[in-house]
KOLGU-4560 file (N, C-alpha, C; in nm, 3 decimals, padded with zeros to 5 digits):
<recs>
<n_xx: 01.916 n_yy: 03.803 n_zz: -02.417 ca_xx: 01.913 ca_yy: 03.668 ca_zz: -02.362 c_xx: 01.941 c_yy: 03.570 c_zz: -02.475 mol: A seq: 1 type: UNK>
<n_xx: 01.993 n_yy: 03.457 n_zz: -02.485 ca_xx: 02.078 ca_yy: 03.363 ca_zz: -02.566 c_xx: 01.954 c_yy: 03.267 c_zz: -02.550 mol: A seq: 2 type: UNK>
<n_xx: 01.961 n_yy: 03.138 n_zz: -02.710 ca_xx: 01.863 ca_yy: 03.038 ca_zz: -02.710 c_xx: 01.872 c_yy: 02.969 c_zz: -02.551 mol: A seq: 3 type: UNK>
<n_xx: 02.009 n_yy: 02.942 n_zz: -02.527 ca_xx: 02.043 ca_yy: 02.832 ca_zz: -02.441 c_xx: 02.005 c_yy: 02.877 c_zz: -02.315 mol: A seq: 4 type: UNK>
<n_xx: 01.982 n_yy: 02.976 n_zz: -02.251 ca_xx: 01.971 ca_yy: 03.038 ca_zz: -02.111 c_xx: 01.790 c_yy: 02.996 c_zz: -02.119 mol: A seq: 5 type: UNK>
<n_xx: 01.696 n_yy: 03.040 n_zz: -02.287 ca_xx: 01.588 ca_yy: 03.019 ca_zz: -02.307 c_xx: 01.561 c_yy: 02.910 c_zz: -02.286 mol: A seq: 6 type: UNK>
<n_xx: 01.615 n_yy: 02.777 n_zz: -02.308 ca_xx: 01.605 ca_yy: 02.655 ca_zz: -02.310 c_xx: 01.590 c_yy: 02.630 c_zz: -02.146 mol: A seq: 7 type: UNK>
<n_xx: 01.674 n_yy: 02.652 n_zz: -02.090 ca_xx: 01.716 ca_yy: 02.619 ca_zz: -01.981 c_xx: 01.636 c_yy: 02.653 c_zz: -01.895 mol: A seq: 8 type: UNK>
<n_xx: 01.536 n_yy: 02.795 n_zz: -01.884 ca_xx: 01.467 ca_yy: 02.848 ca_zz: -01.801 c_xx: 01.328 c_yy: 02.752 c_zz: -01.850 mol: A seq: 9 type: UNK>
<n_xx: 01.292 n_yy: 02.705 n_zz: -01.988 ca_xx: 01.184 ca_yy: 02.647 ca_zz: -02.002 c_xx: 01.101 c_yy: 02.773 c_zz: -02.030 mol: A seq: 10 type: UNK>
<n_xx: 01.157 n_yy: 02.849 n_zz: -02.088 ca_xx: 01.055 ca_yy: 02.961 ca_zz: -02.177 c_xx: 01.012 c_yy: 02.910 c_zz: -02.308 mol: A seq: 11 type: UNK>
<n_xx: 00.900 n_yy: 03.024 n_zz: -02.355 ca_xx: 00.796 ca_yy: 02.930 ca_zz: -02.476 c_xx: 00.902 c_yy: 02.899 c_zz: -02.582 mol: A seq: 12 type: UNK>
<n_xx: 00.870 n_yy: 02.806 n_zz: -02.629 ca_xx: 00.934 ca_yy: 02.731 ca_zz: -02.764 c_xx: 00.937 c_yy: 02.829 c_zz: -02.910 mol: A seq: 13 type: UNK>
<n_xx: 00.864 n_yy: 02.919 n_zz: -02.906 ca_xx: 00.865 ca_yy: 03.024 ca_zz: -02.988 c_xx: 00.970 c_yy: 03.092 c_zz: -03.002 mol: A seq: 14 type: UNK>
<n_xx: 01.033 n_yy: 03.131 n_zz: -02.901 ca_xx: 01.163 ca_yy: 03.213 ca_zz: -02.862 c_xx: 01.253 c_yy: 03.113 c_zz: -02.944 mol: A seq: 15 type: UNK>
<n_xx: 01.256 n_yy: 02.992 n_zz: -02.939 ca_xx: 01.404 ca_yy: 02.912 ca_zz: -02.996 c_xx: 01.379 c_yy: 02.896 c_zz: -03.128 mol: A seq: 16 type: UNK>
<n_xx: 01.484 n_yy: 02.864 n_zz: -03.191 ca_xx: 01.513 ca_yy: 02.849 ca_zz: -03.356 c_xx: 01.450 c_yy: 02.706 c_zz: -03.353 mol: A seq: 17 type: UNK>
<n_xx: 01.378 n_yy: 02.662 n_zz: -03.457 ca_xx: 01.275 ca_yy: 02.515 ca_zz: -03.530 c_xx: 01.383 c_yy: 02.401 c_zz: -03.485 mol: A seq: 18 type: UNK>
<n_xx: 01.506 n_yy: 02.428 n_zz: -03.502 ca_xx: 01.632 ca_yy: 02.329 ca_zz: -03.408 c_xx: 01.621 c_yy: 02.263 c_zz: -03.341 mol: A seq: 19 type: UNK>
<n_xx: 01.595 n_yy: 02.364 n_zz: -03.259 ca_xx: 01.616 ca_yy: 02.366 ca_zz: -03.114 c_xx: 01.491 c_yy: 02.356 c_zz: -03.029 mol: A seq: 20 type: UNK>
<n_xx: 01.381 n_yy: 02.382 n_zz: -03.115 ca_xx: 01.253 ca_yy: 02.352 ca_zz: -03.058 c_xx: 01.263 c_yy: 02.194 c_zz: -03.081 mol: A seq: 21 type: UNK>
<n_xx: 01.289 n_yy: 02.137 n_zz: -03.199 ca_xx: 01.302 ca_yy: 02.023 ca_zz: -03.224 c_xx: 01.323 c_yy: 01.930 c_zz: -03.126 mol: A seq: 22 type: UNK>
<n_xx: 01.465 n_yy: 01.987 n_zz: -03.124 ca_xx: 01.553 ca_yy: 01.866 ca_zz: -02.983 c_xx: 01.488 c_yy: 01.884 c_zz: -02.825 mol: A seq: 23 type: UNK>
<n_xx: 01.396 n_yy: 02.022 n_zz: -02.810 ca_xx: 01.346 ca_yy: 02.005 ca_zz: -02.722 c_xx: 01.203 c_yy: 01.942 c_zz: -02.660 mol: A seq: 24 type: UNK>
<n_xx: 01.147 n_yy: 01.946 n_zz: -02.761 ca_xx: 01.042 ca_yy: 01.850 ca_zz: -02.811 c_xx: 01.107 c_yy: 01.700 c_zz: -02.805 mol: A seq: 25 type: UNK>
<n_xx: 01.191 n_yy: 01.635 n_zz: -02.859 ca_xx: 01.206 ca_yy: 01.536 ca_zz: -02.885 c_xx: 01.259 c_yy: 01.474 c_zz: -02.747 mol: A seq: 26 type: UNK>
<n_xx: 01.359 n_yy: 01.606 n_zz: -02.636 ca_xx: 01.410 ca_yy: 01.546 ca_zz: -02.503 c_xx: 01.271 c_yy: 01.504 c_zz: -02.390 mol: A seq: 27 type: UNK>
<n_xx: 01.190 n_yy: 01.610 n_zz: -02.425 ca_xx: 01.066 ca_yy: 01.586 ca_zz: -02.352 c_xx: 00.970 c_yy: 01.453 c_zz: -02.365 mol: A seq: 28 type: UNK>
<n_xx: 00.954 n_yy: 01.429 n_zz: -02.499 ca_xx: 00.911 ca_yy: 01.301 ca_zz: -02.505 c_xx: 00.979 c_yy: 01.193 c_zz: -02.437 mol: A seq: 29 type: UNK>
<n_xx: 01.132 n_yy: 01.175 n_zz: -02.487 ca_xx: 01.226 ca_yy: 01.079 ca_zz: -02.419 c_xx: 01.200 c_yy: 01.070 c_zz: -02.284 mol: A seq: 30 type: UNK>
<n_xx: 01.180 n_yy: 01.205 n_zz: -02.186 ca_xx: 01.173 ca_yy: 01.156 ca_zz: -02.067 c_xx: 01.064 c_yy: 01.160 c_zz: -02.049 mol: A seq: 31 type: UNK>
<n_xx: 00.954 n_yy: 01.170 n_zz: -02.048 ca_xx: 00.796 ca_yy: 01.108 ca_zz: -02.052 c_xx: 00.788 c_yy: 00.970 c_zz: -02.085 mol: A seq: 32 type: UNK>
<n_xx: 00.848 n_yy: 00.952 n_zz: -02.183 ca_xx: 00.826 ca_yy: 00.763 ca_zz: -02.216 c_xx: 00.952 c_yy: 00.724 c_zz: -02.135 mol: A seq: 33 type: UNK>
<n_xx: 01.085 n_yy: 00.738 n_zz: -02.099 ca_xx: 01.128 ca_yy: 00.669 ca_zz: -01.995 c_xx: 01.072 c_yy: 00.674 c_zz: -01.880 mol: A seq: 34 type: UNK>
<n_xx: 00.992 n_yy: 00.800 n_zz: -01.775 ca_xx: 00.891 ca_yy: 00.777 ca_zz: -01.712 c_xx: 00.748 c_yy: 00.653 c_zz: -01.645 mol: A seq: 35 type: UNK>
<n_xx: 00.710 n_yy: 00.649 n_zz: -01.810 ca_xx: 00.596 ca_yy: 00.609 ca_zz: -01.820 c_xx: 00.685 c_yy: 00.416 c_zz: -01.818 mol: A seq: 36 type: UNK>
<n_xx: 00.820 n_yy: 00.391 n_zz: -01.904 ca_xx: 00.836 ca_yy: 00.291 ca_zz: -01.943 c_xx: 00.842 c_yy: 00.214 c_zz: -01.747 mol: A seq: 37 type: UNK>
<n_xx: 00.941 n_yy: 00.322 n_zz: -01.662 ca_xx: 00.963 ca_yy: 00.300 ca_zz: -01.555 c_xx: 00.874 c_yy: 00.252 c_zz: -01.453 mol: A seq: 38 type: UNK>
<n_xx: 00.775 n_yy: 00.347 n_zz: -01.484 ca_xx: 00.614 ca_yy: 00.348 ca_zz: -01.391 c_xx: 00.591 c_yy: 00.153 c_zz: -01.414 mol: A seq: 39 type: UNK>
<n_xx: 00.593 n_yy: 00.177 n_zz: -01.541 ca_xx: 00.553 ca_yy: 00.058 ca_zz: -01.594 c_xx: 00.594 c_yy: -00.142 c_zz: -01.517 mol: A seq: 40 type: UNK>
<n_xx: 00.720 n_yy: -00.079 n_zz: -01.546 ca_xx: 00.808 ca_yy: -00.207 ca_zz: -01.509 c_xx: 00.813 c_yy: -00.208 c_zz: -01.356 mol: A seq: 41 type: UNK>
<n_xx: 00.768 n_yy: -00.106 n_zz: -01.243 ca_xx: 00.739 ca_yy: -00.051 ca_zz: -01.119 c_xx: 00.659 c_yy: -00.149 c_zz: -01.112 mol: A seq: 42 type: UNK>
<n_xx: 00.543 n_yy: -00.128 n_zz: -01.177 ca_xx: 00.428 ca_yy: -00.186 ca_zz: -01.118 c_xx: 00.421 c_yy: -00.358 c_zz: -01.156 mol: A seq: 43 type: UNK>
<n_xx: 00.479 n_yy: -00.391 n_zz: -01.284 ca_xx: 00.505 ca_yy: -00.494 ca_zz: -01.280 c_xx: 00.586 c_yy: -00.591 c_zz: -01.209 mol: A seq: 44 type: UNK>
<n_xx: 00.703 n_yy: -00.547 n_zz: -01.161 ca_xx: 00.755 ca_yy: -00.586 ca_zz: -01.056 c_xx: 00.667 c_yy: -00.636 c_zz: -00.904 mol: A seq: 45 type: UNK>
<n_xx: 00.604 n_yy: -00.521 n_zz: -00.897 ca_xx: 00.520 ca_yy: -00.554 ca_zz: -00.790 c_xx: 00.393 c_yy: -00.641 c_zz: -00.768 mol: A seq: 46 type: UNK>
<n_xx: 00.342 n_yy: -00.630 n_zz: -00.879 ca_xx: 00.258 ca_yy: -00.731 ca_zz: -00.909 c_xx: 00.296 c_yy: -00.875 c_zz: -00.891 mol: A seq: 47 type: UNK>
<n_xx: 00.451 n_yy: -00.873 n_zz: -00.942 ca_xx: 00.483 ca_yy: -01.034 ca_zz: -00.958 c_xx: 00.566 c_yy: -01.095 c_zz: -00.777 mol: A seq: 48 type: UNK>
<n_xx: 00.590 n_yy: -00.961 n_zz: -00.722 ca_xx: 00.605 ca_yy: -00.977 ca_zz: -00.608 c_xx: 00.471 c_yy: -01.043 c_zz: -00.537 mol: A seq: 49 type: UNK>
<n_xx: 00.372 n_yy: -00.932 n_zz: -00.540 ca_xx: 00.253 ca_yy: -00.998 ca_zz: -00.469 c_xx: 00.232 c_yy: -01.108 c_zz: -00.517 mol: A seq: 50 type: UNK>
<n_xx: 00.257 n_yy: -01.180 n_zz: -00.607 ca_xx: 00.185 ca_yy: -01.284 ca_zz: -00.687 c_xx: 00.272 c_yy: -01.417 c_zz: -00.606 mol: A seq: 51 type: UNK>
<n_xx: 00.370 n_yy: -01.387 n_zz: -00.561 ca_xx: 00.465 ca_yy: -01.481 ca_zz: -00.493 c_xx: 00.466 c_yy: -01.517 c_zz: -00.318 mol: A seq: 52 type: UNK>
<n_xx: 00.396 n_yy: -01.423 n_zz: -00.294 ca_xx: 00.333 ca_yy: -01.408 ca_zz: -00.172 c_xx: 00.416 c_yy: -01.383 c_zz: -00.102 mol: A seq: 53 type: UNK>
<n_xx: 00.552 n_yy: -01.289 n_zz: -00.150 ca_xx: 00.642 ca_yy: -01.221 ca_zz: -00.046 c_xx: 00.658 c_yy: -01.079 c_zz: -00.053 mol: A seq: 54 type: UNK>
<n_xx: 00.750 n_yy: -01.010 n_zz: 00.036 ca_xx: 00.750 ca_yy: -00.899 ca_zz: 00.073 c_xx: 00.878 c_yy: -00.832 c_zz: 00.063 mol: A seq: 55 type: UNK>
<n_xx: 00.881 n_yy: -00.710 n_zz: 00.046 ca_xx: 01.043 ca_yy: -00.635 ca_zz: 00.058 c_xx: 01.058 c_yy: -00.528 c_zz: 00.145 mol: A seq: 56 type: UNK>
<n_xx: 01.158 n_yy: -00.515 n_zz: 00.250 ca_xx: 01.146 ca_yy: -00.400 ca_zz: 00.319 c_xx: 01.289 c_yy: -00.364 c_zz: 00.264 mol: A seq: 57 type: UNK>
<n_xx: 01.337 n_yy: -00.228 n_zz: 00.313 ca_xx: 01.465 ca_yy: -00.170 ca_zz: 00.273 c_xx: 01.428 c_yy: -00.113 c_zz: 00.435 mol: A seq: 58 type: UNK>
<n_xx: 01.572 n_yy: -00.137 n_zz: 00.572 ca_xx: 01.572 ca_yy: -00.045 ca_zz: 00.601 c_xx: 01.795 c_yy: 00.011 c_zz: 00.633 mol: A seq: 59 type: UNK>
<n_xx: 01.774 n_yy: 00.128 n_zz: 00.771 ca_xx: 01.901 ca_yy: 00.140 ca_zz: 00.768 c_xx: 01.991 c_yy: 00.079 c_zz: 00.904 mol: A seq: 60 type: UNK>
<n_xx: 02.096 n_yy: -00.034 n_zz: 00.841 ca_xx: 02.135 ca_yy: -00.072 ca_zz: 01.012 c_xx: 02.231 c_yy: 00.025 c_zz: 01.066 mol: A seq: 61 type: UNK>
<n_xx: 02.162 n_yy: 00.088 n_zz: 01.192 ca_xx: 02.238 ca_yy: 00.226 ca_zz: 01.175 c_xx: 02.386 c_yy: 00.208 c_zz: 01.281 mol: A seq: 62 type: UNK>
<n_xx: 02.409 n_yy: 00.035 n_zz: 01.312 ca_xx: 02.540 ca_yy: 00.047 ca_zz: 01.384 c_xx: 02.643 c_yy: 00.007 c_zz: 01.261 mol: A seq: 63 type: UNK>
<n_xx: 02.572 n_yy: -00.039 n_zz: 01.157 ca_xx: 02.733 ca_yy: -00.057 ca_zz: 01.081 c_xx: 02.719 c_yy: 00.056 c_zz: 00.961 mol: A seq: 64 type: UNK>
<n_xx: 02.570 n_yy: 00.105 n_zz: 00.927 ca_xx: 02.571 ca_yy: 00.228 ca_zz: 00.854 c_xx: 02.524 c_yy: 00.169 c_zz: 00.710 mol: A seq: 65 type: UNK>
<n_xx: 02.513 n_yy: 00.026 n_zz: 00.738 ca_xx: 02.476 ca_yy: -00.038 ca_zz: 00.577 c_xx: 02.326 c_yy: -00.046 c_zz: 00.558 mol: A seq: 66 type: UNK>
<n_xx: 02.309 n_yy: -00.014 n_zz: 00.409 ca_xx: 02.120 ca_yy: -00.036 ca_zz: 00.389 c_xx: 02.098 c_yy: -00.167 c_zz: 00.376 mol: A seq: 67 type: UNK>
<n_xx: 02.002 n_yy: -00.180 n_zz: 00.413 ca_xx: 01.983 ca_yy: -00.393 ca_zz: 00.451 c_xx: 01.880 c_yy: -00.430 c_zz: 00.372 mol: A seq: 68 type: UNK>
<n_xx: 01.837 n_yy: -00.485 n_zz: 00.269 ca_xx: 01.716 ca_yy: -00.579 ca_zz: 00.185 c_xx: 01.672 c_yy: -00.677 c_zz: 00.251 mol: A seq: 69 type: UNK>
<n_xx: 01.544 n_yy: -00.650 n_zz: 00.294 ca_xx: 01.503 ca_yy: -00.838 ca_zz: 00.311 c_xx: 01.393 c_yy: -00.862 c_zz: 00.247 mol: A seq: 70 type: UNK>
<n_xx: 01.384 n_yy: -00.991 n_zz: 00.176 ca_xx: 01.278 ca_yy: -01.118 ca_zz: 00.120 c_xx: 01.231 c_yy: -01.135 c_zz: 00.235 mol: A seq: 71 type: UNK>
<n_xx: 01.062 n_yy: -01.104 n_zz: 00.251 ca_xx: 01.007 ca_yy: -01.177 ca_zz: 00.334 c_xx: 00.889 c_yy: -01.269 c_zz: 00.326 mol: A seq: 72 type: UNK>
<n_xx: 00.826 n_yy: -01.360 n_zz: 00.360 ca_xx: 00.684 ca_yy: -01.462 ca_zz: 00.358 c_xx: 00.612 c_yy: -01.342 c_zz: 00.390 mol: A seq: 73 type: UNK>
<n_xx: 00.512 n_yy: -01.303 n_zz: 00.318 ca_xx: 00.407 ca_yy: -01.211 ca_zz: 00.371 c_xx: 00.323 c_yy: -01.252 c_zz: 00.466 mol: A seq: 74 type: UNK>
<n_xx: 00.234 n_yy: -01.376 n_zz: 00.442 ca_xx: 00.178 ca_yy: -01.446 ca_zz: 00.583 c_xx: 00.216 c_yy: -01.458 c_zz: 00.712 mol: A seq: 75 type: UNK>
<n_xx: 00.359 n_yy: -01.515 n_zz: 00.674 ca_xx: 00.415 ca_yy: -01.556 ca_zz: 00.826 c_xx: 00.487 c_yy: -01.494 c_zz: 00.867 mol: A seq: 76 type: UNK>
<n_xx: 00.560 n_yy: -01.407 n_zz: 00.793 ca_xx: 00.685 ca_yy: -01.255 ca_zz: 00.817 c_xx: 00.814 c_yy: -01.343 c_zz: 00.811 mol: A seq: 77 type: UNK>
<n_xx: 00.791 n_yy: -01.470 n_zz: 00.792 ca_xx: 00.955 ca_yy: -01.530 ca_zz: 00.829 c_xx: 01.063 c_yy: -01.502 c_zz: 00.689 mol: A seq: 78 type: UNK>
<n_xx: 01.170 n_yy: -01.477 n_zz: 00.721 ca_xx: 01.269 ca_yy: -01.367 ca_zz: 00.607 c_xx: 01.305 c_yy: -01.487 c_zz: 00.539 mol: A seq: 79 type: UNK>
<n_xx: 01.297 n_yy: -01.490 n_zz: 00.391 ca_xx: 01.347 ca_yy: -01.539 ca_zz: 00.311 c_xx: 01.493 c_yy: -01.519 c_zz: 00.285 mol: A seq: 80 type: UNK>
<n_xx: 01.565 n_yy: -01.439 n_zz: 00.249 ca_xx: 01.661 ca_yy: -01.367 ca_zz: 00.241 c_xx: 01.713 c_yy: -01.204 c_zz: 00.260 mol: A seq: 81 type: UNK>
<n_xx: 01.847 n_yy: -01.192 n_zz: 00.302 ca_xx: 01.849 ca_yy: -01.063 ca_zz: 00.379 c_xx: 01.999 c_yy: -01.021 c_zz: 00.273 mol: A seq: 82 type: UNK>
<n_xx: 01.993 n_yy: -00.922 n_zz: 00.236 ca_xx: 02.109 ca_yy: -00.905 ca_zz: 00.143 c_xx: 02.183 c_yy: -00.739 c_zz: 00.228 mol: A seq: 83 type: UNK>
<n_xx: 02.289 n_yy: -00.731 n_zz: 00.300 ca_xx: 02.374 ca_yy: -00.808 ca_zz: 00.360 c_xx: 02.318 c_yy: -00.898 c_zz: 00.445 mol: A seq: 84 type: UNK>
<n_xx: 02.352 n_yy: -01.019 n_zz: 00.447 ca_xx: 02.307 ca_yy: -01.098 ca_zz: 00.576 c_xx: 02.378 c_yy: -01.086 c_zz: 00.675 mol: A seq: 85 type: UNK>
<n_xx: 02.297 n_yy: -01.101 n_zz: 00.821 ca_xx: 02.299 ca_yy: -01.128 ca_zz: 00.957 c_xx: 02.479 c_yy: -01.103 c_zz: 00.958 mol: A seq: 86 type: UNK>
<n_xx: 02.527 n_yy: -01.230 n_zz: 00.939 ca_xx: 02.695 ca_yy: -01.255 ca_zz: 00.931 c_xx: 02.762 c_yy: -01.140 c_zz: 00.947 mol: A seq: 87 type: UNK>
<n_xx: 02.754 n_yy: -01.102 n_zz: 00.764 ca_xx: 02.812 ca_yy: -00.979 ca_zz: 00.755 c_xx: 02.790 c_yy: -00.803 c_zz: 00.792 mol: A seq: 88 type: UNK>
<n_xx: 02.657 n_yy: -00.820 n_zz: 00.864 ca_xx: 02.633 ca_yy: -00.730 ca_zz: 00.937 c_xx: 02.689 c_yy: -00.708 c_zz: 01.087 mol: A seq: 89 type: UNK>
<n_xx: 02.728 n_yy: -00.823 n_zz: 01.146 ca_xx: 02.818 ca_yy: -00.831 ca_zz: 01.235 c_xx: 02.945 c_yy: -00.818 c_zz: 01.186 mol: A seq: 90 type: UNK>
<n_xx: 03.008 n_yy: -00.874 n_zz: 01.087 ca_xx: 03.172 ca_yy: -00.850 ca_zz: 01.074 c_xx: 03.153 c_yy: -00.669 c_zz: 01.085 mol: A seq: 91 type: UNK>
<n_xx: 03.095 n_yy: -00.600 n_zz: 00.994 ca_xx: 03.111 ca_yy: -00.445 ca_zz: 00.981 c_xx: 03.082 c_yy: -00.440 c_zz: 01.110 mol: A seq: 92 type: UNK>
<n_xx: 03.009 n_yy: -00.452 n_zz: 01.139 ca_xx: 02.995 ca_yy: -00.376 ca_zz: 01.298 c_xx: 03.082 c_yy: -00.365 c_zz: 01.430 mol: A seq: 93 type: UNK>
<n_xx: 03.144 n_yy: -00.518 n_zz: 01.402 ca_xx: 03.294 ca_yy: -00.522 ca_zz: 01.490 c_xx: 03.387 c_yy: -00.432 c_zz: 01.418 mol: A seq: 94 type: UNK>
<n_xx: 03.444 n_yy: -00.430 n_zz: 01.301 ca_xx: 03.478 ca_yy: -00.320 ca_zz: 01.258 c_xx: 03.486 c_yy: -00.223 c_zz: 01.304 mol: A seq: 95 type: UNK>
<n_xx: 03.355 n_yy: -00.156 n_zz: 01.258 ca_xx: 03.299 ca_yy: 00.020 ca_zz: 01.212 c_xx: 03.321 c_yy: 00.030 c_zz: 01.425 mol: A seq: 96 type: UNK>
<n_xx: 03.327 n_yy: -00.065 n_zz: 01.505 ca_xx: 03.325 ca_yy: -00.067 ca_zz: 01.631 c_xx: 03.481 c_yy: -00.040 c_zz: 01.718 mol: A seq: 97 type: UNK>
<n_xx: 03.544 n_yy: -00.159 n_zz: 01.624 ca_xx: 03.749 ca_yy: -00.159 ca_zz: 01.670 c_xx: 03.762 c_yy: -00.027 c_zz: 01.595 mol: A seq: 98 type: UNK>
<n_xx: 03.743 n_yy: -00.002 n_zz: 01.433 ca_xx: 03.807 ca_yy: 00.151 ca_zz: 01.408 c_xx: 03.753 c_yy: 00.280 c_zz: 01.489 mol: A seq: 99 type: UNK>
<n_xx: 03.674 n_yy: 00.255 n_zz: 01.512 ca_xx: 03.602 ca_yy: 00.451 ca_zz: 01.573 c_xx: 03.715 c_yy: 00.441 c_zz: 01.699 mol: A seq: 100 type: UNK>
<n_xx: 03.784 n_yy: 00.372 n_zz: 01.774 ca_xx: 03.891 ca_yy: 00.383 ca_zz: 01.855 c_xx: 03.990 c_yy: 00.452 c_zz: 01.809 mol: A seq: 101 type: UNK>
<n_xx: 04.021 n_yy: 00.363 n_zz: 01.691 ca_xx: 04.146 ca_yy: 00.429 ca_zz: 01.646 c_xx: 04.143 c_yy: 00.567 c_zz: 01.567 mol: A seq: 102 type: UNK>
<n_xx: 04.005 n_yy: 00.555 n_zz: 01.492 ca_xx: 03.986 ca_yy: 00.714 ca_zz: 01.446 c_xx: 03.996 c_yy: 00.792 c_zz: 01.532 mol: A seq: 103 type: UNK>
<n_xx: 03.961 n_yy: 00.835 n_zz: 01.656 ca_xx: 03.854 ca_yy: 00.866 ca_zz: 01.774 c_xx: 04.023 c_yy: 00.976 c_zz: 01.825 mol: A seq: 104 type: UNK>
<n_xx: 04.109 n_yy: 00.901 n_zz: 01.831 ca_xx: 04.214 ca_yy: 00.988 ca_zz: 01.857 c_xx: 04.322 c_yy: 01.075 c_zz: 01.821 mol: A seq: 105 type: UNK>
<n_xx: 04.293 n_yy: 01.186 n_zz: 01.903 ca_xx: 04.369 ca_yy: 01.335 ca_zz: 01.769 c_xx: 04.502 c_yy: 01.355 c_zz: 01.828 mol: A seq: 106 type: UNK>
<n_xx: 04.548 n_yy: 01.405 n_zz: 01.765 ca_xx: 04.750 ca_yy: 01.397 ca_zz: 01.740 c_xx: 04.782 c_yy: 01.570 c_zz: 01.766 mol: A seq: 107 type: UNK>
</recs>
């Protein structure tokens, strides 16, 4: 069996050359503290959300197929902003609506 197959399976660090234990030691940390940095800025985000007294939903509009963001008032539910908005959720949908016609027919 080769260092690299060792590496890869995540067998003991003993098996690899001081190298290669090295860099694997050192990748593990990297992604533990990008982890932890992530967790981090997660929760801060959210915090400063609540702190504003609004809300975020993500869901899917499943007639034009696009994922939709909305800003909302947490109290009152009324939407701050909707990223695609309303508008352009209708243009795709007339669309994604006139093409499935023209896709729709086989030759």
């Amino acid at each position: 069996m080769n260092s690299s197959s060792q590496i890869a399976k995540g067998e003991p660090s003993e098996l690899l050359t001081p190298s290669q234990a090295i860099v694997v030691e050192a990748e593990q940390q990297l992604e533990t503290k990008k982890k932890e940095e992530l967790y981090h800025a997660v929760k801060e985000l959210n915090e400063y959300v609540k702190s504003m007294d609004r809300g975020l939903s993500f869901r899917l509009d499943e007639e034009s197929g696009r994922q939709v963001i909305t800003v909302f008032e947490v109290n009152s539910g009324e939407i701050i902003r909707q990223i695609p908005d309303e508008k352009m959720l209708e243009i795709t949908r007339e669309l994604a609506a006139s093409a499935s016609g023209l896709i729709a027919e086989k030759i």
